[in-house]
N, C-alpha and C positions, 0 to 999 in steps of 0.2 A: 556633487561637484568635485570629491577627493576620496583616489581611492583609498588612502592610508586613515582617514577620519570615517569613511563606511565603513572599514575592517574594522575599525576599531568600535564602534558603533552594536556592530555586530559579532561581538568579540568572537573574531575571527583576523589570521594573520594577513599582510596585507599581499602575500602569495596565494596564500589560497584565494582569494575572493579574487584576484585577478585570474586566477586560473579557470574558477568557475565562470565567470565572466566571456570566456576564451571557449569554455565549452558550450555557453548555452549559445553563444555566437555561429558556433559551429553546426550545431544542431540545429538551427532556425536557419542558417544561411544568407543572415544580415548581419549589419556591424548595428550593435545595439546604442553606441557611443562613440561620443567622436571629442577627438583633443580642443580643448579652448583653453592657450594660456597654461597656466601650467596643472591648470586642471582638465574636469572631462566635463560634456554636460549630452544629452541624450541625443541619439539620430532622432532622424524624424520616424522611422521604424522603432526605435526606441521607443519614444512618446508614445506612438498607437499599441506595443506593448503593454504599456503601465496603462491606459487608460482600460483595455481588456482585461486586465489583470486587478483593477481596482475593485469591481463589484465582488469578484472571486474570491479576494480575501478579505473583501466584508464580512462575505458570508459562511468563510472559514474560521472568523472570529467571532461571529453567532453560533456556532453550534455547539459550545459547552452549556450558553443561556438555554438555546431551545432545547437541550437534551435533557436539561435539569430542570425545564418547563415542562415537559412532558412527562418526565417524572413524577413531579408533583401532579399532573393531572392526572394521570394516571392511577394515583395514591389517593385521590380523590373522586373517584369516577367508580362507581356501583355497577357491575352488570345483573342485570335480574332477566331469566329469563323465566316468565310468568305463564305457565300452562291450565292454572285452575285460578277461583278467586281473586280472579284479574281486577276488578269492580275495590272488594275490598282492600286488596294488596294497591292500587292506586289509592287511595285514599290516607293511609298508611304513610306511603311515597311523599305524599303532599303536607299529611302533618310535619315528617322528618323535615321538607324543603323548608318549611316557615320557620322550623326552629336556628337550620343550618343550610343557609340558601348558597353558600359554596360548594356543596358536592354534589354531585353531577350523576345522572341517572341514564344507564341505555337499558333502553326495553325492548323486549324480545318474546313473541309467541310461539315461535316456530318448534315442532317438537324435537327437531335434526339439529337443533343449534348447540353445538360445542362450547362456544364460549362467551361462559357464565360465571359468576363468581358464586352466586344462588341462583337454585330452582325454585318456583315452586309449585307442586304436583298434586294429585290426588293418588295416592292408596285404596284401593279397597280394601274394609276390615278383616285383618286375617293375611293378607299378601302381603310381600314384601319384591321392591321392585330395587332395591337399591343393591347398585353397582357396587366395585370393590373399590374404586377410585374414588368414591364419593362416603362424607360422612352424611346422613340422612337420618332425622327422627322426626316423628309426626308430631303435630304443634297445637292441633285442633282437631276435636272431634266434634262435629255437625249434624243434626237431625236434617234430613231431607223430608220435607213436605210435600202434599199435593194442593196446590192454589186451582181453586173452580170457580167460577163466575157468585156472587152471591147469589142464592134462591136457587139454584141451580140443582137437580135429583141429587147431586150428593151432599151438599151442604145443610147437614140433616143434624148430624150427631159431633161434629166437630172432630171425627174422627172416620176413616175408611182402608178397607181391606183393595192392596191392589186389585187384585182377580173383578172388585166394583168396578172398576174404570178402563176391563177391557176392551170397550168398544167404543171408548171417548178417542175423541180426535186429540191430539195431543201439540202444543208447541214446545220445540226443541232446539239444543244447543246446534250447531253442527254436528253430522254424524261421525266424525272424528273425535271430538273434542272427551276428552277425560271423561267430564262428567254426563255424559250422553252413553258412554258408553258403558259407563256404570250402573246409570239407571235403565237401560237396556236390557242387561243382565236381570235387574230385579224383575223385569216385568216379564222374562223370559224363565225364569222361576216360576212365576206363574199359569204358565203355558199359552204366553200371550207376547206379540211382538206390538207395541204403539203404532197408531196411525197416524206419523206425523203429517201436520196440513200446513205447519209453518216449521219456519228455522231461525233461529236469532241468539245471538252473543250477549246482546242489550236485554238486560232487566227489564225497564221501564218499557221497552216495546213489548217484550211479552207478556209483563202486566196489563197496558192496553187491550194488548187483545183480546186476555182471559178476560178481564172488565168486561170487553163488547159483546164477553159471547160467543168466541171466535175457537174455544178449546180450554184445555188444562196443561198444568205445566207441573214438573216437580222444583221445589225451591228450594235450595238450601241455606239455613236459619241463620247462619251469620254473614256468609260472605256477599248474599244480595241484600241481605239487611231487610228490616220492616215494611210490609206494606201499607203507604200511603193510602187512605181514602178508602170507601165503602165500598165496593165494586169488589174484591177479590177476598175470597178466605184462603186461609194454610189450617188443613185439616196432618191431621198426624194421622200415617202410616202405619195402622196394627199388626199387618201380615202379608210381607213378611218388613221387620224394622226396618227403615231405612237410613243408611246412616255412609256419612264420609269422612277420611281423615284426611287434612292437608297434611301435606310433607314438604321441610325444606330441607335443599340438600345442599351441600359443599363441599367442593371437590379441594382433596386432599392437597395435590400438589399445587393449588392457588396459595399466593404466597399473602398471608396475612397482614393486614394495616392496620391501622389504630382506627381509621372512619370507616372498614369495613366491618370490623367486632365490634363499633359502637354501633352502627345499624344492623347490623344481627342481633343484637342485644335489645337494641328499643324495637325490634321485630318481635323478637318472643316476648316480651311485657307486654307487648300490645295483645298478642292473641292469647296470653296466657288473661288478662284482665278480662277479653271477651269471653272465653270459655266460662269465670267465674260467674261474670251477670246472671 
């Protein structure tokens, strides 16, 4: 209602803010204000002004909160993009949640995904696949098995040479996946390519199925973990060994947090304790 108590208000002179007044009048091509008395109080163009303008600088005065909310969730938020030992690295995931149910996990399979804070891979023994932007050491070495139905011709000696199981029907990962195409390799060592008859991601479905009967599968000893129930043996691999290393990787120019080097850290105590069992 005064222009010389808004300048001041606004510690700004009471020329100026009349001036600015004078321009944005001019600019819109309404009179924003009209005289009452020896004050001012708004047109009706005015009014509908301030009412457009009220949500706008609501929510110009939320953005230092959301930017520093985002921040913090951000400083809290893990991305793991998870290409091997999916099964076990969930599980992992889940202990961490129970301990520290505030940080926040985005999961990713996809092998083209950029951005990651961690990978993590398979290696075959002996290669190296790591990039220059990425720091990457292997965390686990894994005996791979062959799981046969029990009673089954090979579940004899609790042990078997690939080249026995060249004509077994076999269930597998996806033929993309890491570890398919690892154990691919081995059997092509052999001078034998698997006959796959199934395909699956899930443990427990291709446990069923070796169970029923339905083929062999190769298992690897920690990251699917024990098998349940009598229906399935894991015979060990003679020739040629079979074996995998997970890899996690982290890329250099991700900028470090204090909750993402504490679950890096209760990541390696975890597989560095399974290794030991």
């Amino acid at each position: 209602g005064n222009i010389t108590a808004a300048a001041h208000t606004q510690h700004v002179s009471q020329p100026a803010l009349s001036q600015a007044i004078k321009r944005l009048e001019k600019e819109l091509n309404v009179s924003l204000f009209v005289r009452e008395g020896r004050g001012i109080k708004l047109s009706e163009q005015g009014i509908l002004l301030a009412e457009k303008l009220q949500p706008i600088m609501k929510a110009l005065e939320d953005i230092p909160g959301e930017l520093s909310h985002a921040a913090e969730m951000a400083d809290r938020t893990i991305k793991l993009n998870i290409l091997s030992a999916s099964e076990m690295i969930t599980n992992i995931i889940i202990l961490y949640r129970e301990m520290y149910p505030e940080v926040n996990f985005q999961l990713s399979q996809k092998i083209d995904n950029k951005d990651w804070d961690f990978r993590i891979s398979t290696v075959t023994p002996g290669q190296n696949g790591i990039k220059s932007e990425e720091i990457s050491h292997t965390v686990l070495r894994e005996e791979i098995f062959l799981a046969v139905p029990v009673a089954s011709p090979y579940d004899v000696s609790g042990e078997i040479s690939l080249k026995q199981a060249a004509t077994a029907p076999f269930i597998c990962h996806d033929k993309s996946k890491p570890l398919t195409l690892l154990t691919t390799g081995y059997c092509m060592q052999c001078g034998f390519l698997p006959d796959v008859v199934f395909e699956s991601d899930n443990p427990s479905i291709v446990r069923d199925l070796i169970g029923a009967g339905m083929g062999v599968a190769f298992w690897p000893a920690f990251s699917w973990g024990k098998l349940p129930g009598s229906k399935v043996r894991l015979l060990h691999i003679t020739d040629p060994p079979c074996f995998r290393e997970i890899c996690i990787s982290r890329k250099k120019e991700k900028s470090s947090s204090k909750v993402k080097d504490d679950f890096y850290q209760f990541l390696l105590e975890y597989l560095s304790d399974l290794q030991s069992l």
